[in-house]
FILODREN-666353 format. One record per residue (C-alpha): residue number from 1; residue in one letter; x, y, z. Coordinates in nm, 2 decimals. Example, Ala and Ser with C-alpha at 12.3 -4.5 7.8 and 13.67 -1.06 7.14 Angstrom:
<rs>
<r 1,"a",<1.23,-0.45,0.78>>
<r 2,"s",<1.37,-0.11,0.71>>
</rs>
This chain:
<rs>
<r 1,"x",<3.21,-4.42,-2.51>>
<r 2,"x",<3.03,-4.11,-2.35>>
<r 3,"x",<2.97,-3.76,-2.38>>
<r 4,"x",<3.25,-3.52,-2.46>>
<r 5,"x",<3.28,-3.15,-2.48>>
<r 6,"x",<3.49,-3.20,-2.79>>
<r 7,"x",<3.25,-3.44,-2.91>>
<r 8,"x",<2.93,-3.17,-2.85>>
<r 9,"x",<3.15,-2.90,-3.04>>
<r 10,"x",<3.19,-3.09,-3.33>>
<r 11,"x",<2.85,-3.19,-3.42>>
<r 12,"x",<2.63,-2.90,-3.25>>
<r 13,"x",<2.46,-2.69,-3.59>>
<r 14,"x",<2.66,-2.94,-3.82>>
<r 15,"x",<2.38,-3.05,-4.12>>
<r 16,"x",<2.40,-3.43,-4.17>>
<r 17,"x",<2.19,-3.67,-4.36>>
<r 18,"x",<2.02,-3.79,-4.08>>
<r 19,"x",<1.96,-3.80,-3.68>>
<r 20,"x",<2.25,-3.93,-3.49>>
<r 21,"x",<2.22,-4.06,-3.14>>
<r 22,"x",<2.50,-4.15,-2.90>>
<r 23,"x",<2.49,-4.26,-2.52>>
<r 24,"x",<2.67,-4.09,-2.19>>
<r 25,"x",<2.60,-4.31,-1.88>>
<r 26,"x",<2.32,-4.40,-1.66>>
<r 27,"x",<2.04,-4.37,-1.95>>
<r 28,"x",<2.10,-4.04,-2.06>>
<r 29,"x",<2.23,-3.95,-2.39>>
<r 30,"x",<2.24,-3.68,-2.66>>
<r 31,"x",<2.05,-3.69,-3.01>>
<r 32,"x",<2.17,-3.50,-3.28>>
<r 33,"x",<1.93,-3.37,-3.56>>
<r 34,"x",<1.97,-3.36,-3.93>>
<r 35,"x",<1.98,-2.95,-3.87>>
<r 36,"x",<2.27,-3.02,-3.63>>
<r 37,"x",<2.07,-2.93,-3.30>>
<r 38,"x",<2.23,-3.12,-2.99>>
<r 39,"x",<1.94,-3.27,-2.75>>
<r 40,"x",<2.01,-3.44,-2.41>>
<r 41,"x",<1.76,-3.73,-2.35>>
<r 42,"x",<1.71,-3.96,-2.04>>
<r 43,"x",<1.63,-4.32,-2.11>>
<r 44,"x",<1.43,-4.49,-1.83>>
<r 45,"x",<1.13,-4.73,-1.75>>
<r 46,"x",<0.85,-4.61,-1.59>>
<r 47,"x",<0.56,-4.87,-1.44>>
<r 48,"x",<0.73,-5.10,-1.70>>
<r 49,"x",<0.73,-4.90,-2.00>>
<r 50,"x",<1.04,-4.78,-2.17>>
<r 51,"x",<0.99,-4.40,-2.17>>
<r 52,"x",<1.23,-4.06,-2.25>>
<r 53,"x",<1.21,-3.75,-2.20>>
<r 54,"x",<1.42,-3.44,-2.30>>
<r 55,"x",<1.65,-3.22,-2.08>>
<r 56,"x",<1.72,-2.94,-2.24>>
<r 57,"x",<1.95,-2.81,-2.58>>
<r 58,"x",<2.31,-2.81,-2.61>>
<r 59,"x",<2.51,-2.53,-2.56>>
<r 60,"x",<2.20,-2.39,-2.34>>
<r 61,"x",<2.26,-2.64,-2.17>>
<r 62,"x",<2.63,-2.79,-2.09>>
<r 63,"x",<2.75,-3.13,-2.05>>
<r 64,"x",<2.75,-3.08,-1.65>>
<r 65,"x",<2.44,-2.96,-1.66>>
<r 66,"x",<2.28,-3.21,-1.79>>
<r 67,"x",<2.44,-3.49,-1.60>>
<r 68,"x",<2.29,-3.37,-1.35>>
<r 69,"x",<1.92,-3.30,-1.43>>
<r 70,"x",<2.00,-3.68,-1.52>>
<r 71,"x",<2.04,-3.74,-1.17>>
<r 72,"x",<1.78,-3.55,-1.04>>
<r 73,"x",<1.55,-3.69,-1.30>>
<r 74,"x",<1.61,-4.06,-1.16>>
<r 75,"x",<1.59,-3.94,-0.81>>
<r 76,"x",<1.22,-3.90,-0.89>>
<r 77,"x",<1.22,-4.22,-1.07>>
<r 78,"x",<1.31,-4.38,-0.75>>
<r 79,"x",<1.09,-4.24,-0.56>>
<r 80,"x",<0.79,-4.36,-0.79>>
<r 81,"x",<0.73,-4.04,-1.00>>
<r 82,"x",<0.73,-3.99,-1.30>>
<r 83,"x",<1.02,-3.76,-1.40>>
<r 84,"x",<0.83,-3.63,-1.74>>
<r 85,"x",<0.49,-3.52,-1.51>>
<r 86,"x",<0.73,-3.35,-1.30>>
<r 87,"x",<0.88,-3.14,-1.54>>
<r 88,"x",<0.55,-3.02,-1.69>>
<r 89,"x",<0.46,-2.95,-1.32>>
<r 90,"x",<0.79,-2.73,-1.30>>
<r 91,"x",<0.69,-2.53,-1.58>>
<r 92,"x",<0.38,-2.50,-1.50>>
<r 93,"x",<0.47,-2.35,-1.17>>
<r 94,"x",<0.76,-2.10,-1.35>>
<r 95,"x",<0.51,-2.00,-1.63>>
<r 96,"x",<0.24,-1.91,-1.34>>
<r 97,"x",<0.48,-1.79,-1.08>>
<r 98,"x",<0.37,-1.43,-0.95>>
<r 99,"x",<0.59,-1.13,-1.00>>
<r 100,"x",<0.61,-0.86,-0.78>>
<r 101,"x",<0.34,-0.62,-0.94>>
<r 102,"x",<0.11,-0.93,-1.02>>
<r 103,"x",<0.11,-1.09,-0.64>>
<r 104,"x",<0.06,-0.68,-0.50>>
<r 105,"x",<-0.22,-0.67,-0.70>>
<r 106,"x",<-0.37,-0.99,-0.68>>
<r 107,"x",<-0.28,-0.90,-0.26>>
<r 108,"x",<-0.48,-0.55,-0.35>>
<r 109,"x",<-0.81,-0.65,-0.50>>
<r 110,"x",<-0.87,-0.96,-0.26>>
<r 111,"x",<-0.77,-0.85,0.05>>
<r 112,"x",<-0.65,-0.48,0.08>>
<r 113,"x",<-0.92,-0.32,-0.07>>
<r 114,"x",<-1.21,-0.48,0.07>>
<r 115,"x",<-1.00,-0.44,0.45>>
<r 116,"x",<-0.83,-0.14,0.39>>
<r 117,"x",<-0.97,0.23,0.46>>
<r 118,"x",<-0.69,0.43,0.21>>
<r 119,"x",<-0.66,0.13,-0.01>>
<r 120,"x",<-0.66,0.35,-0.33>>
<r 121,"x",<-0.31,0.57,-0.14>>
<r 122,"x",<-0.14,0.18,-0.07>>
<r 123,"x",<-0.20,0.06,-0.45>>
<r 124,"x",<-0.07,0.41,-0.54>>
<r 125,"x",<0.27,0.42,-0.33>>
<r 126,"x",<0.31,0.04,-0.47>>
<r 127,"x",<0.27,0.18,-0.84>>
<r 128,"x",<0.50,0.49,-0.79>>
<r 129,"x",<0.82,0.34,-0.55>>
<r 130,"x",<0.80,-0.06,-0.61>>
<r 131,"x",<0.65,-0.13,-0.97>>
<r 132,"x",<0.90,0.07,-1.19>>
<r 133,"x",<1.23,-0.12,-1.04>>
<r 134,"x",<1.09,-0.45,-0.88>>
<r 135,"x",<0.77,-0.46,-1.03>>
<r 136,"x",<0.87,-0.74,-1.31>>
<r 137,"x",<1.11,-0.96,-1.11>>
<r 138,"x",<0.95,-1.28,-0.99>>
<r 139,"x",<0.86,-1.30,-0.63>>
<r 140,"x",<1.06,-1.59,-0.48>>
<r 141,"x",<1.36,-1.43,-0.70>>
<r 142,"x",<1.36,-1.11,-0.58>>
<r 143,"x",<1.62,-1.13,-0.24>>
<r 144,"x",<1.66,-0.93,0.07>>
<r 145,"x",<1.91,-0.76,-0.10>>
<r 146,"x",<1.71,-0.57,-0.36>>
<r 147,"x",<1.40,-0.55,-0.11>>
<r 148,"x",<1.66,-0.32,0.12>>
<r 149,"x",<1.86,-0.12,-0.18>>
<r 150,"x",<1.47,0.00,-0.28>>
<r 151,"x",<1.38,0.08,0.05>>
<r 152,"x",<1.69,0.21,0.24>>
<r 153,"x",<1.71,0.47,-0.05>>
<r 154,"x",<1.32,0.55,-0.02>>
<r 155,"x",<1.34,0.60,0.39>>
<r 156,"x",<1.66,0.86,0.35>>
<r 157,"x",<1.41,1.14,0.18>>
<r 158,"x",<1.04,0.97,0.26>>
<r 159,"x",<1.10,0.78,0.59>>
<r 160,"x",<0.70,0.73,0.66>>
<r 161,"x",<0.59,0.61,0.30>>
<r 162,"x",<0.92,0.34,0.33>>
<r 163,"x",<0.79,0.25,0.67>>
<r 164,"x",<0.46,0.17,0.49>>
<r 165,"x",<0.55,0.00,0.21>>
<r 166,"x",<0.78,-0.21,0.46>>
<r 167,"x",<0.49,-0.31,0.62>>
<r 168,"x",<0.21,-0.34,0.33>>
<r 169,"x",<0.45,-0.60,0.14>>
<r 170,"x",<0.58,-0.83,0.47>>
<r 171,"x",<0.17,-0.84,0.47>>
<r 172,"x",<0.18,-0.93,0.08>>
<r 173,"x",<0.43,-1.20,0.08>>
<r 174,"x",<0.23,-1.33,0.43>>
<r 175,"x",<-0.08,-1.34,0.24>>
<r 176,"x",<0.12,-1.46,-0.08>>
<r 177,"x",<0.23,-1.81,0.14>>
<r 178,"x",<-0.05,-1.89,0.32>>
<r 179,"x",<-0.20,-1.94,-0.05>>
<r 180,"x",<0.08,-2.13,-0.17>>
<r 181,"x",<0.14,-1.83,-0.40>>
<r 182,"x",<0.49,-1.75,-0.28>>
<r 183,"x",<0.77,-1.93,-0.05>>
<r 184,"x",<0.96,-1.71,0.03>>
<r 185,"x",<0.93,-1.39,0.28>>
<r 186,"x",<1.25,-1.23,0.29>>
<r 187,"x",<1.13,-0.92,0.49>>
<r 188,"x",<0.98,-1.08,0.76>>
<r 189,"x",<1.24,-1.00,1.02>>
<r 190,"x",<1.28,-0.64,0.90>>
<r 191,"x",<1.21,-0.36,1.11>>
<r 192,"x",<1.18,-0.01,0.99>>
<r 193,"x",<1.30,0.14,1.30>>
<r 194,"x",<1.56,-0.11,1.34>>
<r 195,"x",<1.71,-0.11,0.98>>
<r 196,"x",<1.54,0.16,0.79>>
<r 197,"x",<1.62,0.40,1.13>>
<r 198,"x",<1.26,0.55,0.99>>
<r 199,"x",<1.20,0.63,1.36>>
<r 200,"x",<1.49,0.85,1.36>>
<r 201,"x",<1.40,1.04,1.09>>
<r 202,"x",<1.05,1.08,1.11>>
<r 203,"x",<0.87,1.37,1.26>>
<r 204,"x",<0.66,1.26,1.50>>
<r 205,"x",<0.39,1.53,1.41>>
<r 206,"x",<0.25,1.85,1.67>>
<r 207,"x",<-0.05,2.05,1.75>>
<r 208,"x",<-0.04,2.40,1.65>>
<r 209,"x",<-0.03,2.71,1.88>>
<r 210,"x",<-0.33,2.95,1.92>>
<r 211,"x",<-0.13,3.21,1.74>>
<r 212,"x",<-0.09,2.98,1.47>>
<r 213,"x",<-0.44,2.90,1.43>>
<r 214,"x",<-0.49,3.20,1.37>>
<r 215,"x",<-0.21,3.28,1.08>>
<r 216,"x",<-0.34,2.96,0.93>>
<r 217,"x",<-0.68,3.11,0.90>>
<r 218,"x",<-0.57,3.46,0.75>>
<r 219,"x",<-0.31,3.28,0.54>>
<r 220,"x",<-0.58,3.12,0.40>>
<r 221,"x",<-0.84,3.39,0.32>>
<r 222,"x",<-0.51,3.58,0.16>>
<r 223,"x",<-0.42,3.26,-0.04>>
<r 224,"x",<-0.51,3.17,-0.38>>
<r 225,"x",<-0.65,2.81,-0.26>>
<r 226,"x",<-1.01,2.75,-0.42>>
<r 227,"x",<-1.29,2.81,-0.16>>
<r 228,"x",<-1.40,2.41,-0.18>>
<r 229,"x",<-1.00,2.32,-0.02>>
<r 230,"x",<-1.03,2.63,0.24>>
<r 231,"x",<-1.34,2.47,0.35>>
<r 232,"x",<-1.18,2.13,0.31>>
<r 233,"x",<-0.90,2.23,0.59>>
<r 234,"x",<-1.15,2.42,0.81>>
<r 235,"x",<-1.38,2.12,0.81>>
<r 236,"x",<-1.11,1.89,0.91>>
<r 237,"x",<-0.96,2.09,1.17>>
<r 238,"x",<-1.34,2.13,1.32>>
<r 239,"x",<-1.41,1.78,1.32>>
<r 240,"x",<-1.09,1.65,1.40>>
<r 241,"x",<-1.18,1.38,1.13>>
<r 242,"x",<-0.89,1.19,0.95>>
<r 243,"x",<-0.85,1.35,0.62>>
<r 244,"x",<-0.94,1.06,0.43>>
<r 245,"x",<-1.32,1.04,0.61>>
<r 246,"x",<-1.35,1.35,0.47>>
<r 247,"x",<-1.20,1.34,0.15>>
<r 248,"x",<-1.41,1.05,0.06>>
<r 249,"x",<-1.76,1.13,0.25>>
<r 250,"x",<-2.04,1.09,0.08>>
<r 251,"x",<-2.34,1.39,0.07>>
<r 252,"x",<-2.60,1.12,0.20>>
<r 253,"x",<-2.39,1.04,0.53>>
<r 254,"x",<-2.47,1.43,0.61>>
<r 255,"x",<-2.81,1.43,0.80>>
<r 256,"x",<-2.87,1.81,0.86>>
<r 257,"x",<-3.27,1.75,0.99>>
<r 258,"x",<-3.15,1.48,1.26>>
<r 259,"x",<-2.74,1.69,1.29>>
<r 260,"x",<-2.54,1.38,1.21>>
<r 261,"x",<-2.26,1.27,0.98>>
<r 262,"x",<-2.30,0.90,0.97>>
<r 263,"x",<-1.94,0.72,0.86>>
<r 264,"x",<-2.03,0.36,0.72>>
<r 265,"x",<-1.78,0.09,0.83>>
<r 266,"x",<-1.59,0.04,0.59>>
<r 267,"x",<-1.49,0.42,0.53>>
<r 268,"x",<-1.29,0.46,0.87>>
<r 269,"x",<-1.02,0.31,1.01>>
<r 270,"x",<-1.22,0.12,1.33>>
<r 271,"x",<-1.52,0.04,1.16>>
<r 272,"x",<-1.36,-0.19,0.99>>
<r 273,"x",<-1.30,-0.36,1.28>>
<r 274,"x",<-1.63,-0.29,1.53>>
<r 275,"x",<-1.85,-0.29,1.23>>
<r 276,"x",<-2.01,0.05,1.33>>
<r 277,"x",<-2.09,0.37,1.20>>
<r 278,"x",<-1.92,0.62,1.33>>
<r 279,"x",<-2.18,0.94,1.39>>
<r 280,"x",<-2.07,1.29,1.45>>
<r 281,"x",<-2.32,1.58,1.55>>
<r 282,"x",<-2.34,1.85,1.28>>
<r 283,"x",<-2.37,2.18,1.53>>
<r 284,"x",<-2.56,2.46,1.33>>
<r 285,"x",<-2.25,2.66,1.31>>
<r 286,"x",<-2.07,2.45,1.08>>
<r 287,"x",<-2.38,2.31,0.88>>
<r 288,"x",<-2.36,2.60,0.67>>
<r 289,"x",<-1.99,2.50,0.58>>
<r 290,"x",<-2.08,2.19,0.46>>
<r 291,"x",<-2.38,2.30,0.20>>
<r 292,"x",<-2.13,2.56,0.11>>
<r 293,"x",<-1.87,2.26,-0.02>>
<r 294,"x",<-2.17,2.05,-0.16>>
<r 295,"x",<-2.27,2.30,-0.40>>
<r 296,"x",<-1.94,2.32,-0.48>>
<r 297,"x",<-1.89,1.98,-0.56>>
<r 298,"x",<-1.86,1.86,-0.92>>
<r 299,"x",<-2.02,1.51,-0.82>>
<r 300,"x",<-2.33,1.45,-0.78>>
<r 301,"x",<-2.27,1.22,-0.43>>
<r 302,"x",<-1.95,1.33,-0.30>>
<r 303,"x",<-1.90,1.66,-0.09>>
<r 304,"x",<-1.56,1.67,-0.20>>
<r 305,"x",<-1.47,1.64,-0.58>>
<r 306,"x",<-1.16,1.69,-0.76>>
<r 307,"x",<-1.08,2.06,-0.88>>
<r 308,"x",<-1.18,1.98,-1.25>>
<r 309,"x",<-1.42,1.68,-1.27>>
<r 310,"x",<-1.66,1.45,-1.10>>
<r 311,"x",<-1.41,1.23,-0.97>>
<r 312,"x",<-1.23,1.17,-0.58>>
<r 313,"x",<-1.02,1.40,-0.46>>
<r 314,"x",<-0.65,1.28,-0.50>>
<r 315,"x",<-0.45,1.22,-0.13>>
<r 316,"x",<-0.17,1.43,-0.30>>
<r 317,"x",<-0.41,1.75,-0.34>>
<r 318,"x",<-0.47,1.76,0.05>>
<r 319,"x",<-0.12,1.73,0.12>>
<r 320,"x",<0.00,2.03,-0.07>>
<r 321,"x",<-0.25,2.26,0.15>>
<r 322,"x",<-0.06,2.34,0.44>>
<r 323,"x",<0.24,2.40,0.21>>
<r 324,"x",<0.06,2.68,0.02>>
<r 325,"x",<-0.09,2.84,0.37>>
<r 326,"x",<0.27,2.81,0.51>>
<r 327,"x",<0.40,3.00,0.19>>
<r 328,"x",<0.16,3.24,0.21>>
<r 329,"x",<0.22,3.33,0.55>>
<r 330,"x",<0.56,3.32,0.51>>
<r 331,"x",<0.56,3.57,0.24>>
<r 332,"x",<0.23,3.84,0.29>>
<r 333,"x",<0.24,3.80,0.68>>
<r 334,"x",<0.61,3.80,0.73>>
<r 335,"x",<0.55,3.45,0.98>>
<r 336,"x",<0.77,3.15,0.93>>
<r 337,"x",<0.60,2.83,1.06>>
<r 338,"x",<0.73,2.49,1.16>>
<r 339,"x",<0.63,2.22,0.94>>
<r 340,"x",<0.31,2.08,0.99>>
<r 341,"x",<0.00,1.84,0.81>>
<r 342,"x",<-0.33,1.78,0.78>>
<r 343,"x",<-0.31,1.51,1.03>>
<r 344,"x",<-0.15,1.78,1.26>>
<r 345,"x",<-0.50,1.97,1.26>>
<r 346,"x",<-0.67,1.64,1.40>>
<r 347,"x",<-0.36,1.67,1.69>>
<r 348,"x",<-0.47,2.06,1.75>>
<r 349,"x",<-0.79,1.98,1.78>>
<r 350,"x",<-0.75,1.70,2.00>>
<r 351,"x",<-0.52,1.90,2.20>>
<r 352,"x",<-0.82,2.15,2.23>>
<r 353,"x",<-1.08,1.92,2.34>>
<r 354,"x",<-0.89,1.83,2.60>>
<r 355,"x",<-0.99,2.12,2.81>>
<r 356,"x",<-1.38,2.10,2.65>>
<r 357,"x",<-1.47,1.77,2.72>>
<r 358,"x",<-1.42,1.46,2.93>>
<r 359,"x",<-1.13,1.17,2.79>>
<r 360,"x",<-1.40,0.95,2.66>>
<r 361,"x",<-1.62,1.18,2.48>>
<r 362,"x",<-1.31,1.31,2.28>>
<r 363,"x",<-1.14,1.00,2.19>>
<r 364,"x",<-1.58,0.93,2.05>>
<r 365,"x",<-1.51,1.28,1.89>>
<r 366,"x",<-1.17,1.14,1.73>>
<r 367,"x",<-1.33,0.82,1.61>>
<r 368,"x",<-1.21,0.62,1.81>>
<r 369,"x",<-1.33,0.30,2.05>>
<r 370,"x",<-1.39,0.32,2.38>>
<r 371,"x",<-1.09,0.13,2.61>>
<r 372,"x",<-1.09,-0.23,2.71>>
<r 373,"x",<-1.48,-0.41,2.79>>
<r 374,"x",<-1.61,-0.09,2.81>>
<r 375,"x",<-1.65,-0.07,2.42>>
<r 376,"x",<-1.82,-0.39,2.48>>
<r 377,"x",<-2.10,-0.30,2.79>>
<r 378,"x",<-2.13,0.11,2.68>>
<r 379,"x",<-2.38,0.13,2.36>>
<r 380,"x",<-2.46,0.46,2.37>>
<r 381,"x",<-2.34,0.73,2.12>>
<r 382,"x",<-2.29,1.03,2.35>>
<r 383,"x",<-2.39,1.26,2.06>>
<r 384,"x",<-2.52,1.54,2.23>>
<r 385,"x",<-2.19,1.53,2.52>>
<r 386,"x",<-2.01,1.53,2.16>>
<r 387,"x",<-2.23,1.83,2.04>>
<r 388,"x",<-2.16,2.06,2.33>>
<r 389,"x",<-1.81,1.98,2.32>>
<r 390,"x",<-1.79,2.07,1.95>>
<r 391,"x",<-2.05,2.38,2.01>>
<r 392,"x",<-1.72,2.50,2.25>>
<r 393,"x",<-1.45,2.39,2.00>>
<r 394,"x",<-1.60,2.64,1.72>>
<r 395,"x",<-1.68,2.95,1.95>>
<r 396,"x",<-1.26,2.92,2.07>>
<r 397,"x",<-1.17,2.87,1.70>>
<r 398,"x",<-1.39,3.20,1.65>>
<r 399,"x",<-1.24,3.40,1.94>>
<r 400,"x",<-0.88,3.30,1.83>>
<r 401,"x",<-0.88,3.39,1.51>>
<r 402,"x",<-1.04,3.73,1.55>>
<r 403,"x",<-0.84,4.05,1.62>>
<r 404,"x",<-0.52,4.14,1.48>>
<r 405,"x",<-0.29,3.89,1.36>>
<r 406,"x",<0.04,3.87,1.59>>
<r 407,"x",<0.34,4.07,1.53>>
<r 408,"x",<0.65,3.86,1.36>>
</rs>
C-alpha cells in the first residue's frame, strides 16, 4: 500500500523498538527510525548493482516533494547517471555557490584592481550601497527585482554613483559567467538612463567663470582648509589632471632636474589601455607648489598623504573641498556659487586652454590620446608645446585672481 500523509503523521518522532520500512511506488519508499525520524529512500540499480540513496527528511520534506525528487532522480538513471553522484555534485555546487559580496570581490582582486585606475573608490561604493542589503544573498538568487529596488532608491539622491554601480556589477555577473561562476545576469538589459532616468538627474558638470576663479582662490586663503588640500585644489586646477592622478602620485614620478611628472600606466585612466606614461612638464612656477606639498606629506613616497597618517588620501576628503570654499565664500565674501567639483576644475582648465594652445596639444595636456591612427604614426610627446601652454595657463590664473574681488 503506499505512502500516506496520515500514515507519515502517525509515525514521524514516534520511538519504536526498531527501524520500520514501508514502500510508495516506483522504488522509493520511506524508513522510519527507532527515534521516530521519517527518511524517503529511492531504490534502484545502477550498472547492475542494487543501490539507494536518501531524499530528504519528513516533514522537511512532504510527500509531493519527494515523489518527485523520485522522478527526477530516475530521470538521471535513464540517462546513464548515477543519481547519488549527482546529488553530491548539487551540493557541492550550493555549498560553493558565490554570494553577492564573495563573486564582487573575487570580480575585485582578479580583474578590477589590476584593470581599474580608482579600483580602491569601486570596492568602496560596493561595500557602502550593495554589501549591507544584497551582500549575503546568493548570486543566481538574487532577481531583477531586488537588483532595481537597491538601485532605483540609490539614483533618486546619488544618480552618478547608481549609474556606476549599474555598470561595475553587469561587468561582475559578465565576468562571473564566462567562469562558470554564475548563470545568471539579470541586469544585462538595464540601462541607467533608460530605467534609473540617471541622465535626467545628473548634472552634467561646468567650467567656472573668471570671477569665480577668483572667489575660489580668496575663499580659500580665508578658509580653514590645511595648506597641503589648498595646494591639492590649486595643483589640480593647474594641471587639469584627474583628481585621482594626483591624489595617488607618487614623489619619484616628479622629475624637477628634467621638469616632468611621469604617470606610470597603470595610474591613469588611458595608460591602461596604450601602456604609456603619461608626462607632463613641471614649469618653474609651480615646481615650488609641489616641494611645498611634499614636505608636507606624512609619507615617505606619496606627495599627498592623509591629514593624520602615512596613508592615501581618501576620495571622500577631495570631494568635500569645493563644499568648504563654497561655504566660505558664501558666508565671509557674501557670493553664492553654483554647484561645482573637482572634476569641474579639469573642465575650467580645459575650457582655458582652449584659447592657449592648439586642440591636440590640450587634449596631450588632459591626458588624453591622440584621435584615430594618428595615436598610432605621432610618437612624440610635445612637452615643450605643453610647457608653453601651461607657462600661459598660470600667468592668466595669476592676473585673474589679483585685484579686488567682485562686488556681490
Amino acid at each position: 500500500m503506499a505512502l500516506t500523509d496520515a500514515w507519515l503523521k502517525s509515525v514521524h518522532r514516534k520511538p519504536r523498538e526498531r527501524s520500520l520500512e514501508k514502500a510508495d511506488r516506483d522504488g522509493m519508499g520511506a524508513r522510519v527510525t527507532p527515534a521516530g525520524k521519517v527518511v524517503f529512500q529511492l531504490r534502484f540499480r545502477y550498472q547492475g548493482k542494487a543501490a539507494r540513496m536518501d531524499l530528504g527528511s519528513y516533514p522537511a520534506m512532504s510527500l509531493k516533494e519527494a515523489r518527485d525528487e523520485a522522478l527526477k532522480r530516475r530521470g538521471q538513471l535513464e540517462q546513464g547517471f548515477d543519481p547519488r553522484v549527482q546529488k553530491r555534485v548539487e551540493l557541492s555546487a550550493i555549498a560553493d555557490a558565490h554570494t553577492n559580496e564573495t563573486l564582487v570581490r573575487d570580480w575585485y582582486v582578479r580583474y578590477c584592481e589590476p584593470n581599474k585606475v580608482g579600483a580602491r573608490e569601486i570596492l568602496r561604493s560596493f561595500e557602502l550601497h550593495v554589501f549591507p542589503t544584497l551582500g549575503a544573498l546568493p548570486v543566481d538568487d538574487t532577481g531583477l527585482r531586488q537588483w532595481m529596488d537597491l538601485l532605483e532608491r540609490l539614483a533618486e539622491h546619488k544618480p552618478r554613483i547608481a549609474e556606476r554601480l549599474l555598470a561595475n556589477m553587469k561587468q561582475v555577473h559578465k565576468w562571473g559567467a564566462r567562469r562558470g561562476l554564475t548563470e545568471s545576469q539579470p541586469l544585462a538589459a538595464i540601462s541607467a538612463k533608460t530605467d534609473l532616468y540617471v541622465n535626467r538627474m545628473r548634472e552634467s558638470g561646468r567650467a567656472l567663470s573668471d570671477e569665480e576663479l577668483k572667489v575660489v582662490w580668496h575663499a580659500m586663503a580665508r578658509s580653514r582648509m590645511p595648506r597641503r588640500s589648498q595646494l591639492f585644489v590649486k595643483l589640480v586646477l593647474f594641471f587639469g589632471c584627474r583628481p585621482g592622478e594626483l591624489m595617488h602620485a607618487a614623489k619619484g614620478e616628479f622629475d624637477f632636474k628634467e621638469g616632468i611628472w611621469s604617470i606610470p600606466p597603470e595610474r591613469h585612466k588611458t595608460g591602461r589601455k596604450t601602456g604609456r606614461v603619461l608626462k607632463r612638464p613641471i614649469i618653474e612656477e609651480v615646481a615650488p607648489l609641489i616641494h611645498e606639498a611634499m614636505s608636507l606629506s606624512h609619507s615617505r613616497d606619496l606627495l599627498f598623504s592623509a591629514e593624520l597618517s602615512d596613508k592615501p588620501m581618501h576620495q571622500s576628503s577631495t570631494l568635500s573641498y569645493p563644499r568648504n570654499i563654497m561655504k566660505v565664500a558664501e558666508k565671509q565674501l557674501n557670493y553664492p556659487m553654483a554647484h561645482w567639483s573637482m572634476y569641474d576644475l579639469r573642465k575650467t582648465a580645459r575650457t582655458n586652454w582652449s584659447t592657449l594652445a592648439e586642440p591636440h596639444i590640450c587634449e596631450l595636456m588632459l591626458g588624453h590620446v591622440l584621435p584615430g591612427v594618428w595615436q598610432v604614426y605621432d610618437r612624440h610627446d610635445y612637452l615643450e608645446e605643453q610647457a608653453t601652454a601651461y607657462k600661459a595657463w598660470y600667468e592668466r590664473i595669476m592676473r585673474l585672481v589679483a585685484g579686488d574681488l567682485p562686488k556681490p
